[in-house]
N, C-alpha and C positions, 0 to 999 in steps of 0.2 A: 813546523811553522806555527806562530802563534795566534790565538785565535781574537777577533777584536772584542775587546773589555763592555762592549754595551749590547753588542747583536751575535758574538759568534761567529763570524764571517772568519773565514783567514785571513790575516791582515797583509800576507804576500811580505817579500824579500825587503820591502820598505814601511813599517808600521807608521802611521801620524802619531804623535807624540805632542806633546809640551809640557815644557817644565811645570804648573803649576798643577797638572792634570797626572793623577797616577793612573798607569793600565795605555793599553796599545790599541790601536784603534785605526780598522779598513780606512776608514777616510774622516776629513774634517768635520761630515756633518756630522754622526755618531760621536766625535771628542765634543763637539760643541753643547748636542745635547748632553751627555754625562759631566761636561764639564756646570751646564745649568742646573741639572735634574741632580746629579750629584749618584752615590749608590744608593740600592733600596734593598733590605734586607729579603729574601723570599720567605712566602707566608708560610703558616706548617703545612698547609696541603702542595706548595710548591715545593716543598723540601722533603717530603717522604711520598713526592709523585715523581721515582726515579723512573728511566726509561730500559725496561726490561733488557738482556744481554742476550741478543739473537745469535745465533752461529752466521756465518759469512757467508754462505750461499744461501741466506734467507730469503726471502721475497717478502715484499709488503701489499696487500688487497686493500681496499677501501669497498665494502659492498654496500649497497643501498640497501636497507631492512623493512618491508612494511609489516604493521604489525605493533610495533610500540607504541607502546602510549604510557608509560612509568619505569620507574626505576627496578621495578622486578623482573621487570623486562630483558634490564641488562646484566643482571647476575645469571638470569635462567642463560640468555643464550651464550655468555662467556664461561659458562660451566658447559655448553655442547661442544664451544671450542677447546677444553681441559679435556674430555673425552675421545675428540676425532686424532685419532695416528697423522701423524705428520705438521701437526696443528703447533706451534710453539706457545705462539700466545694468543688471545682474544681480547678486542679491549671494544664494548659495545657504547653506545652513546645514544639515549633516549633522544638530548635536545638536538643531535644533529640528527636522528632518524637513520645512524650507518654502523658499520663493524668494521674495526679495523682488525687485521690479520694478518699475524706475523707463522709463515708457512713452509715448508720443503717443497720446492721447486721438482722434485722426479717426484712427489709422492700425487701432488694436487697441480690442476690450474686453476682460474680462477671461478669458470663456470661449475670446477668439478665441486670447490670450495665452498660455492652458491647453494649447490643442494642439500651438501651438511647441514647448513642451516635454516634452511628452508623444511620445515617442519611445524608440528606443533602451531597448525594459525599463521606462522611468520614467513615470510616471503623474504630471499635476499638475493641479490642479482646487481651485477655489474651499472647497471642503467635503472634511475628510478622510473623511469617514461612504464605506463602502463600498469603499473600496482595500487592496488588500494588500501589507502591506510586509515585501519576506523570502519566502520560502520558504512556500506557502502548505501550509494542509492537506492540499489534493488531492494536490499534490507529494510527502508526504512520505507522503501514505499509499501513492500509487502505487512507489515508489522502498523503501519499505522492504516493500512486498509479494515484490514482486520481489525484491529483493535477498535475505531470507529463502529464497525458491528459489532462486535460486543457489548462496547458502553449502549448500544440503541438496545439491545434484549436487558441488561442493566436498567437501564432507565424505565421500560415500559414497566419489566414485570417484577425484577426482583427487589430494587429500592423501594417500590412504597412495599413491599411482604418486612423488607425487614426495619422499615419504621414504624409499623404499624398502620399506614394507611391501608383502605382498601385497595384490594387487590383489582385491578382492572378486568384484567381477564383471569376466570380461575383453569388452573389448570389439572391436570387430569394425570394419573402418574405415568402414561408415555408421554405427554406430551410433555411434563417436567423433563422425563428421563430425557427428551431430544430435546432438551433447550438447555439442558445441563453438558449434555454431549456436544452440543456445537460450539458451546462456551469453552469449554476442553479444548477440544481440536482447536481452535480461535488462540487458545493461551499456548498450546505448546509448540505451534507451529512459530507462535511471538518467541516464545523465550528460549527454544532452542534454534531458531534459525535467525531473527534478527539481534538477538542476545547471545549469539557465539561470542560475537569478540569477548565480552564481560563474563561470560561463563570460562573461557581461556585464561581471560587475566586472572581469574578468582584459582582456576587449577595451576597457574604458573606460581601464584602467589603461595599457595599448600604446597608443591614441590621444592621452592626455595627458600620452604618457610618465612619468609616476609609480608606479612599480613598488609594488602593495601587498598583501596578505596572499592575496587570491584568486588573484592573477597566481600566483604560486607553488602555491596548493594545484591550478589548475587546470592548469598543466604535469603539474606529477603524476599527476594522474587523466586528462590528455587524452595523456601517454606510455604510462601504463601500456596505456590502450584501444588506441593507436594501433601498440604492439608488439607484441599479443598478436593484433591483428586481422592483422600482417603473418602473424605464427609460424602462425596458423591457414588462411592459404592456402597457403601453403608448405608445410601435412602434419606440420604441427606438434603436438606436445600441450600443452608448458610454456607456459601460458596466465597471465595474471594482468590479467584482469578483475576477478579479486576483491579487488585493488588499486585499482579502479578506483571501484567500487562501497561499499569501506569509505570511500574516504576524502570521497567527496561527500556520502554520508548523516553520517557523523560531523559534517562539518560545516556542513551543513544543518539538524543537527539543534539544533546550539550555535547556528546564527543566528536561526532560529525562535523559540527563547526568550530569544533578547537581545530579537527586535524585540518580541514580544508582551510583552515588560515597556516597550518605551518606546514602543510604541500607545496608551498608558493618556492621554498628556500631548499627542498631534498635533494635539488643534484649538480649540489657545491662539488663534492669531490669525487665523480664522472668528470663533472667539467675541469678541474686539477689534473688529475690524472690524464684526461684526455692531450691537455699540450705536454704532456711528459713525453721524451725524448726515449723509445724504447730500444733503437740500434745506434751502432754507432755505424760509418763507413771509414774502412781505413787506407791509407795511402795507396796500398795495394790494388783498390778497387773492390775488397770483397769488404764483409760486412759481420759485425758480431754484438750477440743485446751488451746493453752498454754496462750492465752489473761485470762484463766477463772484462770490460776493458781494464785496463794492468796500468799504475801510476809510469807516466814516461811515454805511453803508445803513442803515435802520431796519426791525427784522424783526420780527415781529408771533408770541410764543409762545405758545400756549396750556395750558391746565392739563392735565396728564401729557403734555407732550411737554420732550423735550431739546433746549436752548437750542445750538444750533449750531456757533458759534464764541464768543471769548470777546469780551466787549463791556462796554458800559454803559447800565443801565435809561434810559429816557429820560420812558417814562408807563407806570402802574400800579405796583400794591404788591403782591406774593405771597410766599409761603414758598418757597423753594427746598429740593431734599433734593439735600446734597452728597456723600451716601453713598458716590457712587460714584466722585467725585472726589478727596473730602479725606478722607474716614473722618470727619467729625464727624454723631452720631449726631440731633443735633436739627438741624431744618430752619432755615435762614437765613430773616429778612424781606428782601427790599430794597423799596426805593423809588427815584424817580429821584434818580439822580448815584450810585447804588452799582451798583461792578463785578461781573461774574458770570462765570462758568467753562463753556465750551464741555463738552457732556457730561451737564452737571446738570438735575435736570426741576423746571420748575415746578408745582407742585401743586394751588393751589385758587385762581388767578386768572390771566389774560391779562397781560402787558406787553412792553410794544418795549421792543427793544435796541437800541442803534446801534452795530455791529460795530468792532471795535479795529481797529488801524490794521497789524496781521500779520493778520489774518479765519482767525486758526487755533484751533481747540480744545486745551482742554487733555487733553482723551483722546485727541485724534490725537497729543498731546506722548507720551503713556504708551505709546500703542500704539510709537511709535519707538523709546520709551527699553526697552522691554521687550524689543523686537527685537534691540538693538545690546547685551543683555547677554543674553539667551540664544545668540545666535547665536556668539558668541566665549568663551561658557561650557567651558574646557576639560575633556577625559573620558579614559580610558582607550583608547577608538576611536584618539582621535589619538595617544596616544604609541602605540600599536601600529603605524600606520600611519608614524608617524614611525621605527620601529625598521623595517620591511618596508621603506620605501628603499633600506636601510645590506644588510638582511639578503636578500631575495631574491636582487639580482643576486651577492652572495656565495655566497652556493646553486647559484646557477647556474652561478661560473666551477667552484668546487669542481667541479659534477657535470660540466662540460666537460673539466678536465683532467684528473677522476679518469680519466675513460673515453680522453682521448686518450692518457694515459701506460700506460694497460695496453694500448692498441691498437698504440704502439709498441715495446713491451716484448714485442710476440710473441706478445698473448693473440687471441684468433677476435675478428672485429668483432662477432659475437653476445654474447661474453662482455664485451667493456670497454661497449658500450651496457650490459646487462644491471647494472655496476659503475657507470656513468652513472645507468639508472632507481635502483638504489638507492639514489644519495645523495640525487637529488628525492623516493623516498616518504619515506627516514624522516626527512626534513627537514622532513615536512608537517607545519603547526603545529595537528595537531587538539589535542593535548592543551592547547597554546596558547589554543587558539579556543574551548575548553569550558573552559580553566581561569575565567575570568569569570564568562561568563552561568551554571553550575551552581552556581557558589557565592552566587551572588548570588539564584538559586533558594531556593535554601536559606534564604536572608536574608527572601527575601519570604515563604516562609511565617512563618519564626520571626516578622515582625512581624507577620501576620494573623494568628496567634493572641493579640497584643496589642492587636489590635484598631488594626492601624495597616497604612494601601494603600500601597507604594513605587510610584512611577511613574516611575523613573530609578537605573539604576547608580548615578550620582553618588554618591549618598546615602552608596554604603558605599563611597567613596573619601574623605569628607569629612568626615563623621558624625562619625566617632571622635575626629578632633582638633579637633575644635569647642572653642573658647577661650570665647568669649561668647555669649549665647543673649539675643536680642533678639524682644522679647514686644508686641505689638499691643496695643491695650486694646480696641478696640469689637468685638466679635462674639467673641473671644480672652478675655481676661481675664474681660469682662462682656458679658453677653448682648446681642444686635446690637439686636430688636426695643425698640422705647419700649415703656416699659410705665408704669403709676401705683408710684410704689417710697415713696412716702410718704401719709397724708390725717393735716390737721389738723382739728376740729372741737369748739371748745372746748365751746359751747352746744347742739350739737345731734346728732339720731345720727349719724356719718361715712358709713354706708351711706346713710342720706337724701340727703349732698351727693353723693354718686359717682352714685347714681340719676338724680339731680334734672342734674347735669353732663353723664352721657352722652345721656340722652336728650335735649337741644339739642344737641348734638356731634355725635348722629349725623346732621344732616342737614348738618354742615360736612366738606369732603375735605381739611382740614387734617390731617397726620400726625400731630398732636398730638391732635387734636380723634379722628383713629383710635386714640390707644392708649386715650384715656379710654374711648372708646365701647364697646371691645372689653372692658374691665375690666368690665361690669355689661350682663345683658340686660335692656338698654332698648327702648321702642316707639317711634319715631317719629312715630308718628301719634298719639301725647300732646301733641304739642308744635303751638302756634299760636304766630300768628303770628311768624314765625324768619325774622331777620334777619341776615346777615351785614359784622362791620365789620375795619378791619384788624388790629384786634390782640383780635378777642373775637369773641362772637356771643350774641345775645339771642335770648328765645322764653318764651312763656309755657305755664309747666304746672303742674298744679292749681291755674288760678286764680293763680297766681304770675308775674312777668315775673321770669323766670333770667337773669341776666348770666355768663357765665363766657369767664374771658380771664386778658390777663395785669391786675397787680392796678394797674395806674393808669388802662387800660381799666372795669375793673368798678370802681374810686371815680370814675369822672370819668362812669360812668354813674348813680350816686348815691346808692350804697352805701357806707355808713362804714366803714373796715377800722381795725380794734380793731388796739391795739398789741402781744398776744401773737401775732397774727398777722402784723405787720407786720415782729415779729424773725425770724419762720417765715419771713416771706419773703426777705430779709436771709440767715438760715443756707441755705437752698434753694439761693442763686442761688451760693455759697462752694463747697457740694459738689457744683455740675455740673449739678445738676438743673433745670429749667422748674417756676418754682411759678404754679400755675395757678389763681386766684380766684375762688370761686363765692359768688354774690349773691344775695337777694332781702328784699325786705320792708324795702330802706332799711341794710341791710348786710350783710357778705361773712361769709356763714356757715361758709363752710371753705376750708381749701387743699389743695390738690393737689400733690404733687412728681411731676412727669413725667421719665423720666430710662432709664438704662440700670443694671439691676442685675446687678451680681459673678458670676459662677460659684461658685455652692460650692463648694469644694475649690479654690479657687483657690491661697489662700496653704498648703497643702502642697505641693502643685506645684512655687511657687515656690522652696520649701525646697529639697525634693530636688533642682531645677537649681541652688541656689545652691552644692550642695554639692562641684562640680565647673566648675561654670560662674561667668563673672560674668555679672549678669540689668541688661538693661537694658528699661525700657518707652518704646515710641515710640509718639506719637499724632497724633491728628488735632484731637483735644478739645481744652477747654482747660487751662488748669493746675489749676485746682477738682476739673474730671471728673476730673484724675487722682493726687489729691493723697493718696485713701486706700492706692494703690497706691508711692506714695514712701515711707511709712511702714512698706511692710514690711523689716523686716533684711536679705532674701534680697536687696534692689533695691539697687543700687549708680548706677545712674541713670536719669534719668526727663525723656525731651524729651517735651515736650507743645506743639501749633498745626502739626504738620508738616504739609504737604503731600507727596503720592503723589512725586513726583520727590524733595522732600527727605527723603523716608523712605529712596526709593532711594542719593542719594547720602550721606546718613548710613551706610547700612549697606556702602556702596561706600569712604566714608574709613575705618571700623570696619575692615573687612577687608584695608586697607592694614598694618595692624600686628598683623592677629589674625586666628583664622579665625571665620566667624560663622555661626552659624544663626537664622532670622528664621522667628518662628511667628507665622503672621495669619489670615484669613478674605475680606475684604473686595478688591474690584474695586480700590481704589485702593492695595491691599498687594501688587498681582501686579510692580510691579517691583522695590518693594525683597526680594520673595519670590526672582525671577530673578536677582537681584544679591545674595545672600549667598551663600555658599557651602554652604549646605544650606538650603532652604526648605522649612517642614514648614506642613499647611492645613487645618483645620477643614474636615469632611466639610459641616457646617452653613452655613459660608460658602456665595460664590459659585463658581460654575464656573471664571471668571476664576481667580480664586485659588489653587482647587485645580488648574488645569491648569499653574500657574507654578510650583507646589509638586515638591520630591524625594518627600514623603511626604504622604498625608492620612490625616489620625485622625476616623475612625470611630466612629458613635454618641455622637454629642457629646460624648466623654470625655475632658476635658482631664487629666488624670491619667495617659494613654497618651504624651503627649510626652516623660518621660526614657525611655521606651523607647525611643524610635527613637533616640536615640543607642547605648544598648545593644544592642544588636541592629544598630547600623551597625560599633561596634568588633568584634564577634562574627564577623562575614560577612567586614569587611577582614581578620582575620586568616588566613579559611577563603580567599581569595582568593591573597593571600599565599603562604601555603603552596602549593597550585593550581599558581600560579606560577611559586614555586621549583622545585617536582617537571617542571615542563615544560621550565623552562630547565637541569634538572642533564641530561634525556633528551637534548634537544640536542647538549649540550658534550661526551655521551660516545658519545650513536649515530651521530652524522657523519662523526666522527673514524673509525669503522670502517667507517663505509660507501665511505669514500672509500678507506681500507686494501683492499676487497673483502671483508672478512669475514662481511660478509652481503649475502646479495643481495635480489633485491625480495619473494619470498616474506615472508623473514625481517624485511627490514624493515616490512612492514606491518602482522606480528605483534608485532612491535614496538611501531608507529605506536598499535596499537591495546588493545595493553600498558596503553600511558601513560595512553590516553583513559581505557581501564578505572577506573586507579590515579587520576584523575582524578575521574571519577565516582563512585567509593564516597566517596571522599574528603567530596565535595561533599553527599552523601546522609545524611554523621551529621548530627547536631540540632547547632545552634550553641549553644556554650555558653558558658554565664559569662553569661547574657542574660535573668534572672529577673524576669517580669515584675514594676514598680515597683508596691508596694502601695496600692491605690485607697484613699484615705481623705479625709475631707473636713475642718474646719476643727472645731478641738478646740471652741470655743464656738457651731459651728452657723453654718449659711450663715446662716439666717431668723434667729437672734438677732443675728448683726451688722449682717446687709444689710438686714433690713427697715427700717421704718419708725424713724429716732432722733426723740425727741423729741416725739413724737406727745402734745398733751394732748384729753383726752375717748377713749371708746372708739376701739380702735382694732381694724381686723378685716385680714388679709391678705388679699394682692391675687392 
């Protein structure tokens, strides 16, 4: 079977085609976009990023990892997975904070799996709930207790000794030796207890030889302890602990607020894996994990369970809700010979499937595709770590020769070390290491006062030069839930027929037969004898037999449908909606439009992104659902039938010529959420969503999304600068340390200079970033979205 030319899907025994369009294609939305977007070559890292050849009883884990915080991260622990027996492959990923692991099912589970790697500092486990990643609290409260006493014996006694002021109090040599010793204790208990993690990354980085940002700051702070602990048995005073102790917390305290910004996003794929479908049930009654199901098996679904792998009905007829697959907001019927999607639940009847001939689901497809574009998602971590290569061991020889050329040059081997320490502190890259996470601080409140959650850097690497802004319709544009958004009733009250409808409906688990039911409090215990058929359902009340269905269900139950109703149904089915036939007494006394209604404020929204952006809508619906939304000016274009992978790679070809940001909600928008280059998520949506999202917006206010662009260009330029002022400290405090003209004292006043200058920096309000004026649609949600066309009274729903 062939697979479709834009997303991969199997295109099934009937591929869409047209002649102007080379390549096969699941369905017409995916032609339509390839037919727009055209092909796009894959880049070199998309082209020699093949997917490793597992043996067939593999198993695949996603584990949550705490513990990273760089790219050495991920070499050390996909070299524990090259070592562990049974282990195929390992493939780790800093920016999703997970491991994926491809395994022998008799050798390991996945707990067993957990503890392999769970070693060395790293923490990995099924669930991220409960781990700490970074630097935790206790760490930083213990470490900056401390350090607080320190700097107060600092300050009293030993600063003015070594500038020469008089000494305050003089001291006496126990009483040095015990101010020197508490100074000790004070520093080691800092740098090996709140400075593990950075002492780790520095040993992770020696073991896989890749030199990176800790390996440097932790020279630093493990010279400075390691001279001053010499100079103090040796009857020494000129100590510099306090070299040791600023530069751990300094940058303990920038990693702490990096990682508690991307804690928000760690258990994406827990919550994947979690709706994955682990048994199947077979006709039989008995039951087997669905890896062992055989192409052809016949599997036996029942109502609210998820259909397994992807197959075809073979006996029974139900509604399917593809919500979580396709984004189309009303439920599918099949019957037998129509195909179905691993993932999706059937809702109000039983039917065998006889599994495809690959026995895989289509949300195991999502769960991978989501992986292999968050995990390759590039960030500022790695071009940092990319520059710490280049920049450490240059640090290093710098500080090697500064100090061997004064050593030959006739200066004390205490003085050319002492020229050595100082070109490792003021090379530490605290100002470096806070210039990010503070301003990105900054950024995150500026958006919580907009009422918008950042859960990733990213955002304000991205944000700002966002080109296109690509807009979801179901739970996004228009509200997720089915709701009644139209009643016709030419002859009778309209609240008669909603009454007279929900109350049979509510003894049907049809999603449709839920929204009606929810529109009106009805009694079910009105209603006799209620039968259930496949495209309607009857029951009598007051004395009446109710037919309500769709409208050739209720005439072929033998009710006449009048022809003002008949065009009703006709204009209904053009705008997206389910028109829903309610009968009795011999004809169909009203209609129903069941459907998904607009957000208010939608089309100002749109405006303001048009005015910067170009706006494209992508959906799951069909061309009807989304045909009110091509008519606005702001929309420049509009694919509608997409499937969850072709949304992906739609915004994956988009992003080949432009940068994009993709605003959605919904389970099947998390990869093309992971695959734009800013994905922003209705707080309303699913969890999925929002965990694949840069940002999520907050109290269902879609009116907050041109902020988070504003407030992303605000923060990159607060970063920027950050930056700059880190890398000008560099270019010209090195150059003197390595001259001798400061030594470690000075540099660390230095070091901590910058940090300062750093932190105020980061601490104004980001500006130029006013929040975008909440307004809603000049003619009224309710006067456009309601009911059009409505004859006889009409009352809102």
């Amino acid at each position: 079977m062939p697979d479709c030319t834009l997303c991969d899907l199997p295109t099934g025994a009937d591929p869409v085609t047209a002649p102007a369009v080379e390549g096969e294609f699941c369905c017409r939305g995916c032609l339509t976009v390839y037919r727009e977007l055209g092909d796009v070559e894959l880049s070199a890292d998309e082209e020699t990023d093949a997917t490793p050849e597992y043996p067939a009883a593999a198993e695949m884990a996603y584990l949550d990892v705490a513990g990273m915080h760089c790219t050495t991260c991920e070499v050390y622990l996909e070299g524990v997975g090259e070592e562990t027996e049974g282990v195929y492959d390992a493939d780790a990923s800093y920016a999703a904070g997970a491991l994926r692991v491809a395994y022998d099912p008799e050798a390991h589970d996945e707990d067993d799996l957990a503890t392999h790697f769970s070693r060395f500092g790293y923490e990995a486990g099924t669930d991220a709930g409960g781990r700490t990643r970074g630097p935790s609290v206790g760490r930083l409260l213990v470490g900056g207790f401390l350090g607080m006493m320190a700097m107060v014996w600092y300050a009293v006694f030993l600063y003015p000794t070594y500038l020469g002021l008089a000494q305050p109090v003089r001291l006496g040599r126990f009483d040095g030796l015990y101010l020197l010793a508490q100074l000790w204790v004070f520093a080691t208990v800092i740098l090996l207890y709140t400075g593990a993690p950075i002492l780790r990354g520095a040993l992770v980085a020696v073991r896989t030889r890749r030199p990176n940002v800790d390996l440097l700051v932790a020279l630093a702070a493990v010279a400075a302890y390691v001279y001053s602990t010499a100079v103090m048995v040796m009857g020494g005073r000129e100590v510099y602990f306090d070299v040791t102790i600023v530069i751990v917390l300094a940058v303990s305290v920038g990693t702490y607020y990096e990682e508690r910004i991307k804690e928000r996003a760690a258990g994406l794929l827990a919550d994947l894996t979690a709706l994955q479908v682990a048994d199947a049930r077979l006709v039989d009654g008995g039951t087997v994990p669905v890896e062992a199901v055989d192409p052809g098996e016949e599997l036996l679904v029942k109502p609210g369970e998820r259909i397994p792998v992807d197959g075809t009905v073979v006996d029974g007829s139900a509604a399917v809700d593809e919500a979580l697959v396709t984004g189309e907001s009303i439920p599918e019927r099949v019957a037998p010979g129509d195909s179905v999607d691993g993932g999706t639940v059937v809702t109000d009847a039983p039917i065998t499937v006889a599994a495809g001939p690959d026995t895989t689901s289509t949300l195991d497809r999502i769960v991978e595709l989501l992986w292999d574009i968050q995990s390759t998602k590039p960030g500022a971590q790695r071009l940092a770590d990319r520059l710490a290569t280049v920049f450490v061991p240059l640090v290093l020889l710098l500080a090697g020769a500064a100090a061997a050329w004064f050593l030959l040059a006739g200066a004390p081997a205490n003085e050319a070390l002492l020229i050595g320490l100082g070109v490792l502190v003021v090379s530490c890259p605290c100002a470096l290491g806070l210039a990010t996470p503070l301003a990105v601080a900054a950024g995150v409140t500026a958006a919580a006062d907009r009422g918008v959650v950042v859960t990733t850097p990213a955002l304000f690497e991205d944000g700002a030069s966002v080109d296109t802004v690509v807009l979801d319709k179901t739970g996004t544009l228009s509200d997720a839930d089915m709701q009644i958004v139209g009643v016709h009733a030419p002859d009778v009250d309209p609240e008669d027929v909603r009454r007279r409808a929900a109350a049979v409906e509510s003894l049907s688990s049809h999603p449709i037969a839920a929204a009606i039911a929810d529109a009106v409090d009805a009694d079910p215990a009105d209603v006799e004898q209620f039968e259930s058929h496949d495209r309607g359902v009857t029951g009598v009340v007051e004395g009446d037999e109710i037919a309500v269905g769709h409208p050739d269900f209720v005439a072929g139950a033998g009710h006449e449908l009048p022809e003002e109703l008949a065009d009703q149904v006709e204009a209904a089915a053009e705008g997206g909606s389910v028109p829903v036939a309610v009968g009795w007494r011999g004809r169909v006394r009203g209609l129903l439009e069941v459907g998904d209604r607009p957000r208010p404020g939608w089309k100002p929204v749109v405006t303001a992104l048009a005015e910067d952006h170009r706006v494209v809508v992508l959906s799951g619906d069909t061309e009807a659902a989304t045909a009110r939304y091509a008519a606005h000016p702001g929309v420049d274009e509009v694919y509608a039938g997409v499937p969850p992978e072709g949304k992906a790679a739609t915004v994956r070809r988009l992003a080949e010529t432009e940068r994009v940001a993709m605003v959605g909600d919904g389970s099947n928008d998390a990869p093309a959420l992971a695959a734009a280059d800013v994905g922003v998520a209705l707080e309303s949506g699913t969890q999925l969503a929002s965990d694949a999202a840069d940002a999520i917006v907050v109290g269902d206010d879609l009116g907050a999304v041109p902020d988070v662009f504003a407030v992303a260009g605000g923060t990159r330029r607060r970063i920027r600068g950050n930056l700059a002022w880190a890398f000008l400290y560099n270019a010209v405090a090195i150059p003197l340390a390595v001259a001798g003209v400061i030594n470690p004292l000075f540099a660390a006043v230095a070091m901590a200079t910058s940090s300062l200058l750093v932190v105020t920096n980061s601490a104004r309000s980001i500006a130029g970033t006013k929040p975008t004026e909440r307004g809603s649609d000049t003619d009224g949600a309710a006067a456009e979205e309601g009911p059009e066309g409505v004859t006889g009274a009409v009352r809102p729903t």
